[in-house]
N, C-alpha and C positions, 0 to 999 in steps of 0.2 A: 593826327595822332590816334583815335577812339577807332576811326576805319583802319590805320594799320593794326590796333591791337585786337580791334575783332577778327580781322583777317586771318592772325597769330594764333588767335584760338579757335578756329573754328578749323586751323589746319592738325592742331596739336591734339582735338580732338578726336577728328579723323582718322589718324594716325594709329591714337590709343586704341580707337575700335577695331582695328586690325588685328590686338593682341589679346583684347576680351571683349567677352557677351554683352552686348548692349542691355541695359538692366534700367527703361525708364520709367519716369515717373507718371501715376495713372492718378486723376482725381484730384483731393486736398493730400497733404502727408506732414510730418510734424518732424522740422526741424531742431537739432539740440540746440539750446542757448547757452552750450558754457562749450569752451575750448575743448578738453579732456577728452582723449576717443572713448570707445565703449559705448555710446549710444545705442539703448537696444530696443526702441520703440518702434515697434512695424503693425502697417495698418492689417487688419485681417480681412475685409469683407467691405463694399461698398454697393449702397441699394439705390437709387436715382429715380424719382420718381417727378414725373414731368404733366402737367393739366393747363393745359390750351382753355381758354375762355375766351371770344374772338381773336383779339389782337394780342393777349397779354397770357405769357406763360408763366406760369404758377411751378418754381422748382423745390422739392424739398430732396436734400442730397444726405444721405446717413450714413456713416464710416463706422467703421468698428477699432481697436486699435489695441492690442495688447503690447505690457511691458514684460520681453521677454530677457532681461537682463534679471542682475541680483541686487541692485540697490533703488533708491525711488528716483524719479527722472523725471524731465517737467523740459517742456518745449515751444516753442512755436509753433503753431498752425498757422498752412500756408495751404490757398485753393486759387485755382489761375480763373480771373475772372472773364466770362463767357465775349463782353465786349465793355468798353468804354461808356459807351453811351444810352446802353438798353439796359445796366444793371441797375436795381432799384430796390428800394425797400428792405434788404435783407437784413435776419437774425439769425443768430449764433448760439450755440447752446454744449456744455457739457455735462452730458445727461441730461438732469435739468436746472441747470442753472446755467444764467445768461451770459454768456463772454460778452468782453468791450473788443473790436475788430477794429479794424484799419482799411481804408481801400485803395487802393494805390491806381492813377493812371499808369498806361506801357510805361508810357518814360519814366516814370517814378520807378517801375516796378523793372527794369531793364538793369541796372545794375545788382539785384538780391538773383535775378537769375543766375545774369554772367559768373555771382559769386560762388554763385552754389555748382554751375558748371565745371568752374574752374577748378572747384575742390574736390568735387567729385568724380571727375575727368568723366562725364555723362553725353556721349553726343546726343540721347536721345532728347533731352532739355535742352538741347538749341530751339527746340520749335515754340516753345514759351515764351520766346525772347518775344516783344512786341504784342504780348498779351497784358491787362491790367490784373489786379491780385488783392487779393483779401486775407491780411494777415492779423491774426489775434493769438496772445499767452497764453496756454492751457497750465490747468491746474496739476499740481502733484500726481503722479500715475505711480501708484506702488508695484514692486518686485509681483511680474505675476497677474497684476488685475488687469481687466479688462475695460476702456472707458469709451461710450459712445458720441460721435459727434454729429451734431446735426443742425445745417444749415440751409435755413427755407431765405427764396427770394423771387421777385419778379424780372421778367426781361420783356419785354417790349418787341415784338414779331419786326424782325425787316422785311422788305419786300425787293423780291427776284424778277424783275416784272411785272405780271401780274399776282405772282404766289407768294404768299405764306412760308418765312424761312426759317429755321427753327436750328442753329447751331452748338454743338457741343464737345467740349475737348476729354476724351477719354483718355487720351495719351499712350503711351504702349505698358508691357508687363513692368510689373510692381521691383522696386529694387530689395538688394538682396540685403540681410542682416550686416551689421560692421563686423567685416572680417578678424578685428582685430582683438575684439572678447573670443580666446579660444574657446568658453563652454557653451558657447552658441553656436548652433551649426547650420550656415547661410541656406537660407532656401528662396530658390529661384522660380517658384511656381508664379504664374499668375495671379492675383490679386484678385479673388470672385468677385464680379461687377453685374449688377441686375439694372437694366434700365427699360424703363415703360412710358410710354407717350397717348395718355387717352385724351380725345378731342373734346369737347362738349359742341350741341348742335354739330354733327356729324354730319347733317343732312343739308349744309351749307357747302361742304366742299367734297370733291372729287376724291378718287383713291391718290394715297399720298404717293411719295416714289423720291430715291435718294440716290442722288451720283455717286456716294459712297459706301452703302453698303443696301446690301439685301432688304427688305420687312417683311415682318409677316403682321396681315391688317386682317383684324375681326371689326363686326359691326354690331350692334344691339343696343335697344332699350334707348335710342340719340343719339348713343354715342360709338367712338370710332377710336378700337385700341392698338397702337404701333409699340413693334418689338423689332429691334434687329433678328436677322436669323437665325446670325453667327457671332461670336463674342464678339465686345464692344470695345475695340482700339481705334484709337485715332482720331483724328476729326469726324464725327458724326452729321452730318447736313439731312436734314430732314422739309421736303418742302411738298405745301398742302398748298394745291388749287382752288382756287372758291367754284361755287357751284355755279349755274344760271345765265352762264352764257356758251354758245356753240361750241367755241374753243378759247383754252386758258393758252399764254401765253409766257416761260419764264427763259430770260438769257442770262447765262453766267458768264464771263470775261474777265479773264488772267492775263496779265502781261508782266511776267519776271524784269527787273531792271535791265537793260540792256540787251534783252531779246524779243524777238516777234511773238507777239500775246495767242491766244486762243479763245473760244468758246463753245458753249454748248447752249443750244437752241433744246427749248423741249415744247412741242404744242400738244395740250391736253382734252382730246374731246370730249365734250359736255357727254350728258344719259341722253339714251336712246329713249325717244316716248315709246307711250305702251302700242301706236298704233304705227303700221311702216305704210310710208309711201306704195301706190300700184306700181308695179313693173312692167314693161314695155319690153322683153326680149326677144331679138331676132337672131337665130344659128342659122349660120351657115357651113353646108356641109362639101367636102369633095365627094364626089362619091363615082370618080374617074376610074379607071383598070388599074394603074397604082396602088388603089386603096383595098385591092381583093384580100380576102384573107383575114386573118386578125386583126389589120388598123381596121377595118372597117366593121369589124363585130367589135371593138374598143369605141369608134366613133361611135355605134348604135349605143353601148352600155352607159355612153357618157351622159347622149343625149338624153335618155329613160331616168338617169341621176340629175341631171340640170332642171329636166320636167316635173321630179319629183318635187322639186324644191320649190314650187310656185305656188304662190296662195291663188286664194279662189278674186282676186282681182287683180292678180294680173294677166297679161297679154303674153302670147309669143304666134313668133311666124319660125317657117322652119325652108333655107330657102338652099336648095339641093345645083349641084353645076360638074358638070362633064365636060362634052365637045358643047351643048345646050346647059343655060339654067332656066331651072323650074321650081316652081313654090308649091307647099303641101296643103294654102289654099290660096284663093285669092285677096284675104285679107286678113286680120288679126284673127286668133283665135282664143277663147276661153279654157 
């Protein structure tokens, strides 16, 4: 029964997306708590700010939220939580005062989604489904004001292998006002999202690197600070290598229900010491009637470039062949 009626909606969704703009949900956002359309509480701005201490990421997530309606409105807040088993510790705040939350496992948290999909005819809130959630009652938001929210928490690093895995749900573009207050005029813009990931002891792990989006990584003063490059949709994967050994090692591996899985292998070389190994190079050249002309002024320009490149320890031999070969000495040369 629950798999035919997932089935039913996850076709009837698809369906509606064909006829409008997918409009999802990004971050926490505040559900109304009374029937009556009108709801006109939309978030303005979210700041993410993310501190790595070894094993243990330190999140602190800020929303901004205006009531852009005419009368006072009061909601639900609802944030999809990062995983079941790594979230911890977290407080809730509006402005400054403490909200009482909720935390919900997937399966708890698996029918508030379906319901909000359903009503919203949203495909982009399918991807939610089998995510856990953190829901608490915000207070009164008057016609007009502005009210901050902000929720700090711990998550607990997984490991990829051998790395450091740091996941987050940004979700896609913010949805639009309720159509149905004609003095409001929906806007479809995205939802400004700022997210920063600084490392503490920096100097433990490798450059970071993400199978899903871009970074851009600075270094100073320890520490080691990660920014996507490009606005931040979607699932965010961010994984850090430890440092101190030759090569880091992380595999990832998907297998969709009733299809052949995949992976992605990634090996991460350690730092190069300050001092390199001697080198040992032997070229060998044609230097046959074939090579008259240009290849053989290209072949000279190469070798003069290859020679250039050699420190004062190491070696080369340079070993020449026509109808005869012949070497340029008879042994290693400085």
């Amino acid at each position: 029964m629950c798999t035919a009626l997932n089935a039913r909606l996850v076709l009837a969704l698809l369906a509606s997306s064909l006829l409008t703009p997918t409009l999802g949900e990004a971050q926490g956002w505040i559900e109304p708590d009374r029937s009556f359309p009108g709801f006109a509480v939309e978030r303005l701005r979210t700041h993410v700010e993310v501190r790595i201490v070894d094993r243990i990421a330190h999140v602190e997530v800020e929303e901004w939220f205006e009531n852009r309606g005419g009368r006072l409105e009061e909601g639900i807040y609802l944030y999809p939580l990062p995983g079941e088993t790594v979230f911890q510790n977290y407080s809730l705040f509006q402005g400054d005062t403490e909200l009482t939350g909720e935390t919900m496992d997937a399966h708890q948290a698996r029918s508030i989604y379906e319901e909000i999909v359903r009503r919203k005819k949203d495909p982009a809130l399918i991807e939610l489904v089998g995510q856990g959630l953190l829901r608490a009652r915000v207070f009164p938001i008057a016609a007009g004001e502005t009210r901050r929210i902000t929720l700090r928490y711990t998550q607990v690093l997984e490991r990829a292998g051998d790395v450091l895995e740091l996941r987050y749900h940004a979700g896609g573009p913010a949805r639009a006002a309720t159509p149905v207050v004609q003095r409001i005029r929906p806007d479809t813009r995205p939802t400004p999202l700022t997210f920063t990931v600084t490392v503490e002891n920096a100097e433990g792990f490798l450059d970071p690197f993400s199978p899903t989006h871009e970074l851009d990584v600075e270094r100073g003063d320890g520490e080691m600070l990660v920014r996507p490059s490009t606005d931040l949709t979607g699932s965010f994967v961010l994984h850090l290598p430890p440092a101190g050994e030759p090569v880091r090692l992380a595999l990832l591996t998907h297998r969709p229900s009733s299809e052949d899985g995949y992976f992605m292998l990634n090996l991460s070389p350690g730092r190069v010491g300050e001092s390199a190994m001697p080198r040992d190079v032997t070229m060998v050249v044609d230097v046959s009637g074939s090579m008259s002309g240009e290849k053989l002024a290209q072949t000279k320009r190469a070798l003069s470039q290859l020679l250039g490149s050699l420190g004062a320890d190491d070696r080369f031999r340079i070993i020449r062949f026509s109808s005869r070969v012949g070497a340029y000495a008879s042994g290693w040369t400085w």
